[in-house]
Legacy VTK file of the C-alpha trace (Angstrom):
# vtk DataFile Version 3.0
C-alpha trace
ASCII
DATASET POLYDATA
POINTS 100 float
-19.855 -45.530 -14.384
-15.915 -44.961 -14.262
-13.860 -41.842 -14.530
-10.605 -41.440 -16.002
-7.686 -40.897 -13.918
-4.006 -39.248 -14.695
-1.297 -40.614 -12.575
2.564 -39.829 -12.816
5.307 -42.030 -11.625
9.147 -41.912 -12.409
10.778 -44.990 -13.532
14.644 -44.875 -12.350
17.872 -47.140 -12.617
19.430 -47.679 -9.409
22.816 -46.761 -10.389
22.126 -44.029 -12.938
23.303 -45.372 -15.871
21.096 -47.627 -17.549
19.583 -46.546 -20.932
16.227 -45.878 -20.909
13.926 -48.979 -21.725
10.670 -48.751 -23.612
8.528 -48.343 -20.335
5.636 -47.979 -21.620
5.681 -51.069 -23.433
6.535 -52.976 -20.216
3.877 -51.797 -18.155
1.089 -52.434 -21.260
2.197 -55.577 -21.903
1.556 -56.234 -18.298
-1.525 -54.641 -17.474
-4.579 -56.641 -17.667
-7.854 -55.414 -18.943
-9.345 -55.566 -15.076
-6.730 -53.135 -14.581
-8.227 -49.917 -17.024
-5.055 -48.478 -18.061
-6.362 -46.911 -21.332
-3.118 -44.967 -22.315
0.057 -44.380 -21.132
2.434 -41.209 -22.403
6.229 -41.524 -21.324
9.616 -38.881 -21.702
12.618 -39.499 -20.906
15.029 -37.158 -19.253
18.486 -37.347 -17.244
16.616 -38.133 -14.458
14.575 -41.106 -15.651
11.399 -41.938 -17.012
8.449 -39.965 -16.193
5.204 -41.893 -17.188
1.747 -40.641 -17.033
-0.869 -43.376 -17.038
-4.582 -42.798 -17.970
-6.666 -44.960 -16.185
-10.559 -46.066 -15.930
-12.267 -46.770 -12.462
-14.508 -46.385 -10.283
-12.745 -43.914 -8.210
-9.540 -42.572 -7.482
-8.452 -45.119 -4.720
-9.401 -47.930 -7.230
-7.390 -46.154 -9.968
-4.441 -45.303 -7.599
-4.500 -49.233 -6.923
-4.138 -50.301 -10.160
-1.750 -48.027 -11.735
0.603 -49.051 -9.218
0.078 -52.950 -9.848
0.694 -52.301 -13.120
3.544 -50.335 -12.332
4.975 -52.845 -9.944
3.783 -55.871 -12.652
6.153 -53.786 -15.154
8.945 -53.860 -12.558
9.180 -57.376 -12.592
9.667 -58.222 -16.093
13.641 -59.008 -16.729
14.813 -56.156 -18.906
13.658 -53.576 -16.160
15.942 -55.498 -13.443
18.028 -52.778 -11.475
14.965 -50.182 -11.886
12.323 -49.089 -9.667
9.551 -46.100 -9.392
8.917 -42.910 -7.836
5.029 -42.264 -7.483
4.762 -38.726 -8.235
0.545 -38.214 -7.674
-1.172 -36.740 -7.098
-4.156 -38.542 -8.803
-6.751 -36.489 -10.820
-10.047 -36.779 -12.915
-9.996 -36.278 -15.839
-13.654 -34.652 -17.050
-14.439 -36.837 -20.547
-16.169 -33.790 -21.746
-13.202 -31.233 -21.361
-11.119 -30.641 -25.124
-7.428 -30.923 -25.204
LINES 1 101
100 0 1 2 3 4 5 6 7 8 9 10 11 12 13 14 15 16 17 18 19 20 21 22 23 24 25 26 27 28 29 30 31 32 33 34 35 36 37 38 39 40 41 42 43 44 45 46 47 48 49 50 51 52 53 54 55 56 57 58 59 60 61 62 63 64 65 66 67 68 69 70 71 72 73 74 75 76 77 78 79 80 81 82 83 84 85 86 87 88 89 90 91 92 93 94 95 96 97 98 99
């Protein structure tokens, strides 16, 4: 059975002064269904992107691992040339039974 997992990362220009893609369109369209990213939330600030991806696994190293390939997969898509990401962790599961 798999848990869900919340992971944050920060998605940053190198130089600062890019405009703010649509991340969470890149990394979507790049995930793979292997991969379990069920959602992902994004905001962005002077800073960068901050992206919060919901993932299913079977444990928090597996999640960890994916988010990250997606993350990386997202990274080398053409429009997001000249960015990169911060992993901000730490990872944490989510309990399915909990209300928002």
């Amino acid at each position: 059975m798999t848990s869900m997992y919340a992971f944050t990362a920060r998605f940053h220009s190198y130089d600062g002064a890019e405009a703010a893609p649509d991340i969470a369109h890149h990394v979507q369209s790049t995930a793979a269904p292997h991969n379990g990213l069920e959602h992902i939330y994004t905001e962005a600030t002077p800073f960068g992107v901050y992206a919060v991806l919901f993932m299913h696994a079977n444990g928090a190293e597996a999640a960890e691992d994916a988010a990250v390939e997606v993350c990386r997969g997202a990274l080398q898509r053409a429009e997001l040339r000249g960015w990169n990401f911060t992993w901000q962790g730490p990872e944490r599961a989510l309990n399915a039974g909990a209300s928002w």
